[in-house]
Every structure is written in structure tokens, then in C-alpha cells.
MIMARPA-917006 format. One record per atom (N, C-alpha, C, O): x, y negated, z negated. Coordinates in steps of 0.02 Angstrom, whole numbers, plus 32768, in hexadecimal, padded with zeros to 4 digits. Each point is the difference from the previous one (the first is absolute). Last residue first. Example, Ala and Ser with C-alpha at 12.3 -4.5 7.8 and 13.67 -1.06 7.14 Angstrom:
2
828280707E9E 802A7FC57FFD 7FD97FC97FDB 80197FC97FF8 7FF68155800C 7FD37FC58000 802D7FC48000 803480017FDF 
END
This chain:
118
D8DA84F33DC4 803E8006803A 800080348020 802B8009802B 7F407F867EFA 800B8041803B 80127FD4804E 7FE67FD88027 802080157EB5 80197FE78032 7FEE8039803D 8014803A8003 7FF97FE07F0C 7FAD7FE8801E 80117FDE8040 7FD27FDD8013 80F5807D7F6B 7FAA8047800A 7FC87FE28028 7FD7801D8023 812D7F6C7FF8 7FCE7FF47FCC 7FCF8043802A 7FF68010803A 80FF80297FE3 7FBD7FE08017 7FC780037FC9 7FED802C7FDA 81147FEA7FE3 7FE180278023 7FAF7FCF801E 7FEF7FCC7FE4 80C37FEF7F86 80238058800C 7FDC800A802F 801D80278026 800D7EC77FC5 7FD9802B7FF8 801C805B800B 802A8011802A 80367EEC7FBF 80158034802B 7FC9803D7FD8 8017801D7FCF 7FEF7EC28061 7FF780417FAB 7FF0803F8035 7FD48004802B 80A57EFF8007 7FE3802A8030 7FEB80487FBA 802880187FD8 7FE67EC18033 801080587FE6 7FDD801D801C 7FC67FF68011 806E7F11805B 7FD280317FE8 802180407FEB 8028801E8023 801E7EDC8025 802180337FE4 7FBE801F7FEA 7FDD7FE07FDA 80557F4080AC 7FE880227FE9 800780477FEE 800A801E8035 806D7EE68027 801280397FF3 7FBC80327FDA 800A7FF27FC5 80457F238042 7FD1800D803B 801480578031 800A8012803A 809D7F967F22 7FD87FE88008 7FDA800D803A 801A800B8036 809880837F23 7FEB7FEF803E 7FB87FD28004 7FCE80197FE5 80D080777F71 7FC57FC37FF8 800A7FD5803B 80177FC77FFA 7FDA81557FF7 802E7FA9800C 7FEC7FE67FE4 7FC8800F7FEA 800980FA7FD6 7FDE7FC38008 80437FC8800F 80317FFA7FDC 7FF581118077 7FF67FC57FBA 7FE97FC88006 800F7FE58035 7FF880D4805C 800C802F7FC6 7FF47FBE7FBB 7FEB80017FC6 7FAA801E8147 803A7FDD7FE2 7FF880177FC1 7FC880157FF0 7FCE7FF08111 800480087FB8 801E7FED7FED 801E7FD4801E 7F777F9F809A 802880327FFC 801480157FA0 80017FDA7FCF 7F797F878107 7FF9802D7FCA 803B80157FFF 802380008033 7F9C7F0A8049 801F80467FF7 7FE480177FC6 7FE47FDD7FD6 7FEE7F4780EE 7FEA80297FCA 801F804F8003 7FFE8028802F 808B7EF98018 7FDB80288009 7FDD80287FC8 8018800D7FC9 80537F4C7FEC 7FEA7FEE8040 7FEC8021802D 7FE17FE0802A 7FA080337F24 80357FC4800C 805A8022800F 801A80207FD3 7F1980567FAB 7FF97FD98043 80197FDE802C 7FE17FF68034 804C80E97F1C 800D7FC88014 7FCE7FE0802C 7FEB8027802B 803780AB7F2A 7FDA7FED8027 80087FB48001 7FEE7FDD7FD1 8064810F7FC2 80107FDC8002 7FCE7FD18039 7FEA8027802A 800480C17F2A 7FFF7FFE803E 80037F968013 7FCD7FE37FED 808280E17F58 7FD37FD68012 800C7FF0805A 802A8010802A 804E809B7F42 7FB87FEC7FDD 7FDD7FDD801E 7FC4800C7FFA 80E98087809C 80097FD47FCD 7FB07FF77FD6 7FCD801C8013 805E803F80C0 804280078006 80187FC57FA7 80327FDE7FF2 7ECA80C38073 80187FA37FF4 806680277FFF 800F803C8003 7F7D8079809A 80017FD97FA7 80237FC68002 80307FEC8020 7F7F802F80C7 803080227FCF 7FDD7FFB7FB6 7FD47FDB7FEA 7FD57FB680E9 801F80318028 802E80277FD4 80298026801B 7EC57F917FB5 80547FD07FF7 802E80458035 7FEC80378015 7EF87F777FBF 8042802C7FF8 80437FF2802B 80117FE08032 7F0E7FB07F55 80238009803E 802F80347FF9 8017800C7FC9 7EE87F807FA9 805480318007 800B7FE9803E 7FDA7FDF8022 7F4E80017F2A 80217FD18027 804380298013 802080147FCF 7EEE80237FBC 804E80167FF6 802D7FE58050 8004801F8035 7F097FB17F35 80307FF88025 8040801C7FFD 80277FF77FD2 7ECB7FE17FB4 80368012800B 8027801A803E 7FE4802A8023 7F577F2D7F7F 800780328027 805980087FF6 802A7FD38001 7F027FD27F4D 80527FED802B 8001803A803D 7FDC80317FF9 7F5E7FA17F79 802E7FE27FCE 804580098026 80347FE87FE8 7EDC802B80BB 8040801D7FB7 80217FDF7FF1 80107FD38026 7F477FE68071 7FD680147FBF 804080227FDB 800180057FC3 806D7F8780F1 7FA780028010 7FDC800B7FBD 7FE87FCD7FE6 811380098005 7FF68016802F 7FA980128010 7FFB803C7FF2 80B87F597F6C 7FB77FE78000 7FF4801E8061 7FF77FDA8030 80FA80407FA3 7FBA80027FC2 7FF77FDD801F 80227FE08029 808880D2800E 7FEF7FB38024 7FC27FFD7FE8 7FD7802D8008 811580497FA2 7FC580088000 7FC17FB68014 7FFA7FC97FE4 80F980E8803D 7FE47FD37FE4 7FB87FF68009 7FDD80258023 8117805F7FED 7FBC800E7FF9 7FF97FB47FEB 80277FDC7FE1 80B6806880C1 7FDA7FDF7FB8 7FA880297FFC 7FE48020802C 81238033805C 7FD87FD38005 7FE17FE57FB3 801F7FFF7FCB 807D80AC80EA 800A7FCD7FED 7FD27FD07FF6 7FF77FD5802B 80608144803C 7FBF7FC07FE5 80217FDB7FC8 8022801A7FD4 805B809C80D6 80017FC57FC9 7FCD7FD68009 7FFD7FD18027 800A81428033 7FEB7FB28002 80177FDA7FC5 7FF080127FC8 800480DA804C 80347FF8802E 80097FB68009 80347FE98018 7F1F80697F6A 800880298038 803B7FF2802D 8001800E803B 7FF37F617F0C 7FCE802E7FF6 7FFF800D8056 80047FD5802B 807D7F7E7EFC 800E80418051 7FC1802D7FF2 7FEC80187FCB 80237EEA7FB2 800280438000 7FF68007803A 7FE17FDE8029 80287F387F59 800880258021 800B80547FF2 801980147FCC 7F6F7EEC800B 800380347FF0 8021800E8039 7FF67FE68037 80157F137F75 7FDE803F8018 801380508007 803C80087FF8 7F877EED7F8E 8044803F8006 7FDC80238031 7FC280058005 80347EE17FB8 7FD5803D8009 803F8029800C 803A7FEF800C 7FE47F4E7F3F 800B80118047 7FCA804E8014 7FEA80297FD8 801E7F157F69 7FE980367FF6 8004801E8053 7FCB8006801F 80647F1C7FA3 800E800E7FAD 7FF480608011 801680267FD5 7FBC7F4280FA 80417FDF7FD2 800D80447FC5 803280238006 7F288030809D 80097FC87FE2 805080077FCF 802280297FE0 7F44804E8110 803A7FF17FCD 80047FD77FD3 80017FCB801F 7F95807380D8 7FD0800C7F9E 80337FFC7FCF 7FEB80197FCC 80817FDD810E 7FBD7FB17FE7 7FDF800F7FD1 7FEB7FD97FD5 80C480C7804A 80137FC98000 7FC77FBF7FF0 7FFA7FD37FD7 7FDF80FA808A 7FFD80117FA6 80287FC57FF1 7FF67FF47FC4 7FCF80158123 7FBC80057FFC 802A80087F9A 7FDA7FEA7FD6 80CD802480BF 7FD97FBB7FF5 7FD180007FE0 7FFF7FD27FD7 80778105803A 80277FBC7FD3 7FD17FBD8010 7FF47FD97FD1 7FAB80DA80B0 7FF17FF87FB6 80367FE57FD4 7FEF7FF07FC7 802E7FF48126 7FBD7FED7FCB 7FE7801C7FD8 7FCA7FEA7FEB 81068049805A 7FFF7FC48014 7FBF7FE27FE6 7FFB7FD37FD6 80178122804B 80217FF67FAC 800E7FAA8013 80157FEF7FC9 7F53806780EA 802E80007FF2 80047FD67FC0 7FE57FCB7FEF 7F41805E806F 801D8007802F 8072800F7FEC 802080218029 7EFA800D7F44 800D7FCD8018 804080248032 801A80387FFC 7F0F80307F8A 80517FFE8011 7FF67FD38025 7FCD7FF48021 7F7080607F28 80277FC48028 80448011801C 802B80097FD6 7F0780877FB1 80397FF2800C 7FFC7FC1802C 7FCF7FEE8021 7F90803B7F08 80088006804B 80407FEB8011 801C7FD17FE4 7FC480D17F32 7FFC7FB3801A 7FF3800E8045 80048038801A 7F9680867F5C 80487FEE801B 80007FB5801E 7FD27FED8024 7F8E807E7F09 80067FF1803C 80517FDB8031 80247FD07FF1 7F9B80C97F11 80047FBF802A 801980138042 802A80288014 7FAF80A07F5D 7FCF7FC28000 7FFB7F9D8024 7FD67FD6800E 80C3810D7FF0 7FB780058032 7FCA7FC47FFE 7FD67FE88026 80F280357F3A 80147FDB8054 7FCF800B802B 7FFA7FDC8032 7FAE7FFA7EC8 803480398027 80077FDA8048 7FE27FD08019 80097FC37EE7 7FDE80068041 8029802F802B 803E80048002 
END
């Protein structure tokens, strides 16, 4: 399939890299954590996910590209996410075994997805 041929997801920005650690935290499961994408594009750190919100009216899913942009490149793979006692982010190079602790990979992309329009 060529890049003319699929349609570009709908964007979503969220207000700060804070909610989208929350918002990829609650779709998360035990056995299979969510990741999210990063790549520089115009001078910008975008930080985010594609996904896909089914049983949307008559289509088989609507597509989403959920982001925020960040004030750097990640400073590590993952990106760290607490609730307790205050809610914090912050990167980090290695998994803890920290409780009540959430840990997302960060997959460092060369360049902007083609079907993305930013």
C-alpha cells in the first residue's frame, strides 16, 4: 500500500507529556505496557501513540494519533510515572523495582511517521 494511500490519523494533543504518561498508563496492562513514540520534527519534540478507537459509527476504527510535546529528547528509554505522593514523570535509563511505579519505552523514531500531518 502506498503513503498516498492511507489516510492520516486524527490528531489529539493533549495538554502536557503529564497526560499522556496518564492517559498510556490506564491503557496498560500488567503483561504488555503501552510505548510511546518519539521524534524531532521542526525544531519540536513530539511525544506520543497511534491508536485506534473501534466500533466508531459504520468504521472498523478511527484512527488517532494521541501526542504532546516535550521540552527535550527523552534523557533515557523510558519514561517513569508515579502517583503517590506526588504525581511525577521523569526519564530514566533503567527499570527499578519500584512499587507503584510505572515505566513506559520510549522507541526513538529517525524521522516523522509519512502519514502524520503536523
Amino acid at each position: 500500500m502506498s503513503p498516498e494511500a492511507v489516510k492520516s490519523p486524527i490528531n489529539i494533543k493533549l495538554e502536557s507529556m503529564m497526560e499522556l504518561a496518564r492517559m498510556l498508563v490506564s491503557s496498560s496492562q500488567r503483561d504488555r505496557p503501552a510505548s510511546m513514540l518519539y521524534f524531532e520534527y521542526n525544531g519540536r519534540h513530539i511525544y506520543g501513540t497511534l491508536i485506534s478507537h473501534h466500533g466508531f459509527f459504520e468504521a472498523y476504527g478511527l484512527p488517532l494519533w494521541v501526542y504532546a510535546e516535550g521540552e527535550g529528547p527523552p534523557e533515557g528509554g523510558f519514561l517513569s510515572y508515579t502517583s503517590r505522593e506526588k504525581e511525577a514523570i521523569r526519564f530514566v535509563k533503567t527499570l527499578e523495582a519500584e512499587p507503584r511505579v510505572a515505566y513506559l519505552p520510549i522507541i526513538k523514531l529517525a524521522e516523522k511517521l509519512e502519514i502524520l500531518d503536523l
